[in-house]
C-alpha positions, -999 to +999 in steps of 0.1 A: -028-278-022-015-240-032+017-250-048+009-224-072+006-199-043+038-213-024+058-213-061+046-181-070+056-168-036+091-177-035+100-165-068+088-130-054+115-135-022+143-114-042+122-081-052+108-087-016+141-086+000+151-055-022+124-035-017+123-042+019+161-037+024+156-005+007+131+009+026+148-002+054+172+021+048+149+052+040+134+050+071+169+048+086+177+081+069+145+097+081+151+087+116+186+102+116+171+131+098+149+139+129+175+138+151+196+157+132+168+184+134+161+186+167+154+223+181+140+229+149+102+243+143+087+218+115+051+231+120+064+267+111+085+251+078+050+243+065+030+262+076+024+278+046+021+250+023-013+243+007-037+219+021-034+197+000-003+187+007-005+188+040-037+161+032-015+143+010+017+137+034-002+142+073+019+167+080+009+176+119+024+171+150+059+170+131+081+180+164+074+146+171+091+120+163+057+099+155+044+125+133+077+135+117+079+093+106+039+097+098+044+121+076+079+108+060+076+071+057+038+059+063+022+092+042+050+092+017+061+051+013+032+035+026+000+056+007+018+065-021+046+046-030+036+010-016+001+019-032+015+024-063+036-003-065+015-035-053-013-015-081+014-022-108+030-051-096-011-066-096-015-053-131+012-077-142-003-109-128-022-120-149-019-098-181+019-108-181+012-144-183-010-142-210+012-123-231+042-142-227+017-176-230+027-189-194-011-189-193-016-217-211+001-233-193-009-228-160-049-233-168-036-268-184-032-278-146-067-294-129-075-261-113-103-237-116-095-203-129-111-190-095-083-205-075-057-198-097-061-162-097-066-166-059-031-180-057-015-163-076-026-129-059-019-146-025+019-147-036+018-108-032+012-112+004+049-121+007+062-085+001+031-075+022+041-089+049+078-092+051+077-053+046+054-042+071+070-069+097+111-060+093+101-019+086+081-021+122+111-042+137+134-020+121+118+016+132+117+007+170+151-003+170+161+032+152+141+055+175+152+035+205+189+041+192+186+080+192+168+083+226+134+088+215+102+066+226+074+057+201+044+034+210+051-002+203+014-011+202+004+024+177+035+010+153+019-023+153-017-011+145-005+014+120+014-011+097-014-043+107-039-013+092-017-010+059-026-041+048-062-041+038-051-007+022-023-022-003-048-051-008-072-028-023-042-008-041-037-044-052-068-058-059-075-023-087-046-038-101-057-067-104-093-060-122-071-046-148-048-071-153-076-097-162-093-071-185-069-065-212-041-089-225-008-065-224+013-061-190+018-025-194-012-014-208-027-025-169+001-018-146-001+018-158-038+015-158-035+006-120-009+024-111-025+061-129-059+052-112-042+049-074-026+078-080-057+099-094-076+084-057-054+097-041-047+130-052-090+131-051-086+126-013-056+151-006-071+179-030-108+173-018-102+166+019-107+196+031-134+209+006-165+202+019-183+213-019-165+182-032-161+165+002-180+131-012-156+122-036-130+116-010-151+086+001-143+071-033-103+069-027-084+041-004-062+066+014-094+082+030-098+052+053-065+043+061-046+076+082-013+068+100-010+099+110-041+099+132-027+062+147+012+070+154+001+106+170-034+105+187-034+068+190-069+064+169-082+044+143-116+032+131-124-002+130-153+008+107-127+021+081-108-011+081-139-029+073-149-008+046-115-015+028-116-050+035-149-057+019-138-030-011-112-057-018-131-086-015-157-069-042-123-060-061-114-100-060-148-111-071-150-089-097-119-099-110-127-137-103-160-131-128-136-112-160-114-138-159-139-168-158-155-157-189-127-141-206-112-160-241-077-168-235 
């Protein structure tokens, strides 16, 4: 039972462990950044800077050190970057293994196609997780080391919340991936419509003429600034991107049923 998913995963330990190691060390710079800083009047710095990029990044409450690493790491990695990169990484799933014919091999094995795409997205929930666990492990430590206090519980929830987000990043992604037969042709497909959502969101947030379409992009339900600094999230939200990806899944369960390999 899920070898495929248990294979699959351990060939992705390597680009886990770089990516995470790198990050690591981003947010290690942004921590020493704020400390560096201190005394100085963030707010002011951008305070002329158009909404929309203080949508885009959550930049409030930046005196602090949970709204400074809102706006640095969880706005800038986590929405954007993450986003982006499970999108394409999904795009590549299955469209890479049909074009180099591993395909053919794996749907030789006595498994439906259902559960093969099922494990083989599950093996993206390595990076997912070993990210989000060693980054919250890593930022405590950091903000401890430099004097400062941040909620243990609020850093918890905010990267526990980022998972149904870069599941949905992932699961877009994925639709493509079953959709056409060339790797790059869906990774960018995924990766240029995650970006598009979410500059929708960060240009239309605070246009209420256009406010609907914000509801249409992943980042409006997922805010780390509002659970590092005020300590709020909805539940609600949560649920809305969880059953997104589950329609994003199915959908992509149904292409690649019927689709002629």
């Amino acid at each position: 039972m899920l070898e495929t998913a248990r294979h699959e995963g351990r060939r992705r330990l390597k680009g886990t462990a770089v990516l995470t190691v790198a990050i690591a060390l981003y947010s290690g710079f942004i921590v020493w950044y704020f400390s560096a800083l201190e005394g100085v009047e963030y707010e002011e710095l951008f305070q002329e800077a158009p909404a929309a990029i203080r949508n885009a990044f959550g930049i409030e409450a930046l005196s602090t050190v949970e709204g400074f690493l809102s706006a640095q790491i969880f706005n800038f990695v986590w929405l954007l970057g993450l986003g982006l990169y499970f999108a394409y990484t999904a795009g590549g799933l299955i469209a890479g293994d049909i074009e180099n014919e591993r395909m053919d091999l794996l749907l030789s094995f006595p498994i439906s196609r259902s559960r093969l795409l099922l494990e083989l997205f599950t093996s993206l929930l390595v990076p997912i997780a070993v990210v989000n666990a060693v980054t919250a492990g890593v930022l405590y430590g950091l903000v401890a080391a430099i004097g400062e206090s941040i909620d243990p519980v609020a850093l918890a929830v905010v990267h526990l919340l980022s998972v149904p987000y870069l599941l949905v990043c992932a699961g877009i992604g994925l639709v493509f991936s079953v959709s056409v037969d060339r790797a790059a042709i869906a990774e960018r497909a995924g990766v240029g419509l995650v970006f598009t959502l979410f500059l929708v969101e960060s240009v239309v947030g605070g246009s209420t003429d256009f406010e609907v379409l914000r509801y249409l992009s992943p980042t409006n339900y997922y805010q780390p600034t509002e659970i590092l600094v005020t300590n709020s999230y909805s539940v609600t939200d949560t649920a809305v991107l969880l059953v997104a990806f589950l329609v994003l899944l199915a959908v992509s369960q149904a292409l690649f049923r019927r689709r002629d390999i």
